[in-house]
C-alpha positions in Angstrom: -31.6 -9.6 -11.2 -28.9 -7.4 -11.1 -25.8 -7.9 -12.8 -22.4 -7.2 -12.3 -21.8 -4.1 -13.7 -25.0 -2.8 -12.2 -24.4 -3.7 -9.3 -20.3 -2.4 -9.2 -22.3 1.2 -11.0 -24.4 1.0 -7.3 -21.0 0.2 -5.2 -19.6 3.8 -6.8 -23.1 5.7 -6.1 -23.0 4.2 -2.7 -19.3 5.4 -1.9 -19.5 8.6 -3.5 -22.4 9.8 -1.3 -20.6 8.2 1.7 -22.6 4.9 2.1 -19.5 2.7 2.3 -21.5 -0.2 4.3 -23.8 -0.2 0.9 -20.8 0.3 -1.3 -19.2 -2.6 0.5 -22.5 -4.9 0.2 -22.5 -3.9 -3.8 -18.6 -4.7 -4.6 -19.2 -7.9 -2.8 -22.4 -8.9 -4.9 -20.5 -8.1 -7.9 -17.8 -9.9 -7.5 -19.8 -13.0 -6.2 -21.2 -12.9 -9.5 -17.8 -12.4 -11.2 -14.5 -14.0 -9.1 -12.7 -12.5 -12.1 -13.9 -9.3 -11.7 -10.8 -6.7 -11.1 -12.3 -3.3 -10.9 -14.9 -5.0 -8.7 -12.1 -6.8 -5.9 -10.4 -3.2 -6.2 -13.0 -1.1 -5.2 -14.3 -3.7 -2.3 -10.6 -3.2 -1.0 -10.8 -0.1 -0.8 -14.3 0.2 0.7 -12.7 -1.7 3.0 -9.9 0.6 3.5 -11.9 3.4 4.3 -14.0 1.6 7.1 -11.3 0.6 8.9 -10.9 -3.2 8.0 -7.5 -3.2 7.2 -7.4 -7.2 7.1 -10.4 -7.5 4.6 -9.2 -4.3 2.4 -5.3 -6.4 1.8 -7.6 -9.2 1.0 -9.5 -7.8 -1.5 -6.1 -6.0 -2.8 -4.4 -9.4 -3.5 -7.2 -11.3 -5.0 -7.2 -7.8 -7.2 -3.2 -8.2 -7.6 -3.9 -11.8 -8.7 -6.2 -11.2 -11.3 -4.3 -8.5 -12.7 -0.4 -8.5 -11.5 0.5 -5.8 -14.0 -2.2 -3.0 -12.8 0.3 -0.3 -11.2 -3.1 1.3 -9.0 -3.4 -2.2 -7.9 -0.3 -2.3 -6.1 0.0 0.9 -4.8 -3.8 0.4 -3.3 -2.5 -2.9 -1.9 0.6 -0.9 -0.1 -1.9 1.4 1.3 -3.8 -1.4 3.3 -0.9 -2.7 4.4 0.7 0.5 5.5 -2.3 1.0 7.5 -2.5 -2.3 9.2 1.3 -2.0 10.0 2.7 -4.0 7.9 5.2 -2.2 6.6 7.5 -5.2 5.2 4.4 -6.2 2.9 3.7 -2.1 2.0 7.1 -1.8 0.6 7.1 -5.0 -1.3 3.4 -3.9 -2.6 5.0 -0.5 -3.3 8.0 -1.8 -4.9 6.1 -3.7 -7.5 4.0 -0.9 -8.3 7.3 0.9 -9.2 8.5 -1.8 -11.4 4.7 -1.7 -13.5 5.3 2.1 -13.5 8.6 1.5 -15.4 7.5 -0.6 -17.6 8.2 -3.6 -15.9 6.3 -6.9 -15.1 6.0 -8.5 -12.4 4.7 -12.0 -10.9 1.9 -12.1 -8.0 2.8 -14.4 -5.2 1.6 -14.2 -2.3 3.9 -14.0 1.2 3.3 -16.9 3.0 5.5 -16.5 6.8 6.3 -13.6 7.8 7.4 -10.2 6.3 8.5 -9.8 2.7 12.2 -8.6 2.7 14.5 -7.6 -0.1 13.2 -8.0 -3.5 8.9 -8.1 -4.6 8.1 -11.8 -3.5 11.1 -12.9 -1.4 10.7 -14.8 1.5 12.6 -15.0 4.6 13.6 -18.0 5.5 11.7 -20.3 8.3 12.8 -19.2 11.4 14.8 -16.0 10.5 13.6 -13.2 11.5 13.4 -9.7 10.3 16.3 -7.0 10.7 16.0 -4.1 12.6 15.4 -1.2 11.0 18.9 0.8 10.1 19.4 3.9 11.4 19.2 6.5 8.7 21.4 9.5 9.4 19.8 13.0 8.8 21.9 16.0 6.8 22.9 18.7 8.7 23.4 21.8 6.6 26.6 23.1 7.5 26.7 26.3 9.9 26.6 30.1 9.0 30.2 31.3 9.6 29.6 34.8 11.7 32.5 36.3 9.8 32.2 38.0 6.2 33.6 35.6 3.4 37.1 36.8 2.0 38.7 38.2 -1.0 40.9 36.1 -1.9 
């Protein structure tokens, strides 16, 4: 019987030759064996990722975020997914808290429950609300060559 770590050692073999539907089946075995397994729910999420399967890479990423809130690659990997599932909302709240770790800050893992995470990691919007348009962010125009020479003053 293979064990975890065996098993998570086949999952990086698998996904380093390119076998992610192997590399998927190995993550999963591991972590079956080991709910707490971290390294494990990270790589399955991002097996995931890379096949396409946005939905079951986030899930991965936030069973990987719960087991270990304070893991900066854990976020940002969690932001990806959600970037790529357009979820942008739940990217930036996923990105934000790997900001925080990269700081030196800690943060708490909660999960959003309605609708898009706005302001701060973890705030909710309220039942009902919804979500702002985006704001219009204006672009800098570098000011214009003047055609004649600059003076002596």
């Amino acid at each position: 019987m293979s064990t975890r770590d065996d098993l998570f050692d086949d999952g990086n073999m698998a996904l380093a030759i390119g076998e992610l539907e192997e590399a998927v089946r190995c993550y999963s075995e591991s972590v079956a064996l080991d709910p707490g397994f971290y390294d494990g729910w990270h790589a399955l999420g991002m097996a995931q990722m890379k096949l396409g399967r946005y939905p079951e890479a986030i899930e991965a990423g936030l069973k990987a975020c719960e087991i270990n809130p304070n893991d900066q690659m854990g976020w940002t990997s969690l932001s990806l997914a959600y970037v790529r599932d357009g979820k942008i909302a739940q990217a930036e709240s996923a990105g934000t808290k790997a900001k925080i770790i990269s700081w030196g800050g800690k943060v708490k893992f909660e999960v959003p429950k309605d609708g898009p995470v706005i302001g701060r990691p973890g705030m909710q919007m309220p039942p009902g609300a919804t979500a702002p348009a985006p704001a219009s962010v204006p672009v800098p125009v570098p000011p214009a060559e003047s055609a004649a020479p600059p003076s002596d003053t």
